[in-house]
C-alpha positions as CSV (number, residue, x, y, z in Angstrom):
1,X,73.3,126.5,147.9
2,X,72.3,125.9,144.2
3,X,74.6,127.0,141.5
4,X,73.3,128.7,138.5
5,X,75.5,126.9,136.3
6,X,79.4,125.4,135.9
7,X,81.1,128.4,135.5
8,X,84.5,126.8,134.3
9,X,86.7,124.1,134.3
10,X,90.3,125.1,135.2
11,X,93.0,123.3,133.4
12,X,96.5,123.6,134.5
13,X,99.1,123.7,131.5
14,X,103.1,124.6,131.5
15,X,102.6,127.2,129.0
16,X,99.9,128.8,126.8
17,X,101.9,129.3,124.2
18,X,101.6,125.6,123.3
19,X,98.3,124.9,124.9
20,X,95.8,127.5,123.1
21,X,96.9,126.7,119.8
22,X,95.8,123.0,120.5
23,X,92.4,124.1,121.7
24,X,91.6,126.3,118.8
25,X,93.0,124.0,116.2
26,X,91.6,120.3,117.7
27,X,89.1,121.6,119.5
28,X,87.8,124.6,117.1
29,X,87.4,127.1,120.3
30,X,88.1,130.6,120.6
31,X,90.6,132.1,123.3
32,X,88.5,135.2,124.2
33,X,91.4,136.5,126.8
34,X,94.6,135.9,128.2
35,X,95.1,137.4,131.8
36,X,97.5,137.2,134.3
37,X,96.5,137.4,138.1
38,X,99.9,138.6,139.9
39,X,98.3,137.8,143.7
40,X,97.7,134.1,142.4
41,X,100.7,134.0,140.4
42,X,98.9,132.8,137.6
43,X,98.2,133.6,133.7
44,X,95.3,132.7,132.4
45,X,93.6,132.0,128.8
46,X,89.7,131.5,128.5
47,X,87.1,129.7,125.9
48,X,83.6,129.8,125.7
49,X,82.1,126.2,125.4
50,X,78.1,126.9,125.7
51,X,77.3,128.4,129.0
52,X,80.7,127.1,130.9
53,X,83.9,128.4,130.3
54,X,87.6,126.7,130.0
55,X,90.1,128.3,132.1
56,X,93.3,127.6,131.0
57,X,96.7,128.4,134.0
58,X,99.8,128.6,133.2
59,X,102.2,129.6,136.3
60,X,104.2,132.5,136.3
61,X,106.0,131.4,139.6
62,X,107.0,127.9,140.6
63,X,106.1,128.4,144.0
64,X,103.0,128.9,143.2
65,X,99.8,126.9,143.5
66,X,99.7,125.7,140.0
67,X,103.6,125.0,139.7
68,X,103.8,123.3,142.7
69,X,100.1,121.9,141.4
70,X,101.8,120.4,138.1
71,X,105.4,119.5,139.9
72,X,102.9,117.2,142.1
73,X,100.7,116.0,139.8
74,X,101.6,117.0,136.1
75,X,99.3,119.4,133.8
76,X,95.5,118.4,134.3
77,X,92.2,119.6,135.8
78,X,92.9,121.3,138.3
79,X,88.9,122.5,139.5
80,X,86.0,123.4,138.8
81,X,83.7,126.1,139.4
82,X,80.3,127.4,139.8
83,X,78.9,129.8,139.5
84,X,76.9,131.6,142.5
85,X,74.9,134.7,143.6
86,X,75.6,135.9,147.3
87,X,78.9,134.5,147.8
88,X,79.7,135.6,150.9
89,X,76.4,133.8,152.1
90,X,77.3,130.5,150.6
91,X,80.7,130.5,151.7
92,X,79.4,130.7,155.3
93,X,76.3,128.3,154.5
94,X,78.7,125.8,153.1
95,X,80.6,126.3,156.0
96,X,78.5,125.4,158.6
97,X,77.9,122.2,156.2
98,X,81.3,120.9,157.4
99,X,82.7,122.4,154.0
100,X,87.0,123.0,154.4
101,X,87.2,126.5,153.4
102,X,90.5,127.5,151.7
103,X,89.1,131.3,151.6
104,X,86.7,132.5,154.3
105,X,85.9,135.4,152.4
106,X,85.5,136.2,149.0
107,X,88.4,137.9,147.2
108,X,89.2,138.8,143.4
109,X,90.0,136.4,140.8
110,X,90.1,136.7,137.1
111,X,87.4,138.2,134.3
112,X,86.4,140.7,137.7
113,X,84.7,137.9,139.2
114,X,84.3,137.2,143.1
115,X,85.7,133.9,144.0
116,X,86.4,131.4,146.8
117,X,87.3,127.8,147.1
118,X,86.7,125.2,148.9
119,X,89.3,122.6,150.3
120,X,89.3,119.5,147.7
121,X,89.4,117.1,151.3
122,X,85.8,118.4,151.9
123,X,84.5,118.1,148.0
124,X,85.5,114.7,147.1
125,X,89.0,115.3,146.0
126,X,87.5,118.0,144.1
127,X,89.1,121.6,144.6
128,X,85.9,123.5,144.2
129,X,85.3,127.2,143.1
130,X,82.6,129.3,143.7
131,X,82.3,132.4,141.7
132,X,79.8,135.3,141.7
133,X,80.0,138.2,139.2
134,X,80.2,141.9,140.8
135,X,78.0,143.4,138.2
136,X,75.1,140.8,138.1
């Protein structure tokens, strides 16, 4: 399969509003963009640390996956991601590994990228994200 690199680390927080603050003041990073993905029910902040990214996700719905995420297991890492080219391919080739898919098929996530994840009971205990950007 062979990532190009660790796309980002998500973090799952209860709010932004108190979390970015803390990782531009302690940390001296810059949130370059706050979104919010209504299908995942999620709002997201971003930092550039090198090549990788910090993804910061606040809920925006307590049903769901990262408020039931931090009701079950408090604010955290919640995955990480790489980054890919030919998703589609190595979603299937990862597959046929033995790999738990959680999405079959890649489908839209934040900063336009493609993304799919693989089931953390197949990664370690890692929820894993593959990522591949559209434009590249």
């Amino acid at each position: 399969m062979k990532p190009t690199h660790i796309e980002h680390i998500g973090i799952a927080v209860k709010d932004l509003k108190e979390a970015i603050p803390f990782f531009e003041k302690v940390y001296g990073l810059e949130c370059y963009a706050v979104e919010e993905v209504v299908d995942q029910k999620v709002k997201t902040a971003f930092f550039k640390v090198g090549d990788t990214k910090i993804e910061l996700l606040e809920s925006t719905d307590p049903e769901g996956p990262i408020g039931k995420f931090i009701e079950k297991k408090g604010e955290g890492i919640h995955h990480m991601a790489f980054a890919v080219e030919n998703l589609a391919e190595k979603l299937k080739f990862v597959e046929e590994q033995g790999v738990r898919l959680i999405d079959k098929a890649p489908r839209k996530g934040a900063e336009g990228l493609n993304i799919g994840f693989l089931h953390p009971k197949s990664t370690f205990g890692v929820l894993t994200e593959l990522c591949e950007d559209p434009t590249k």
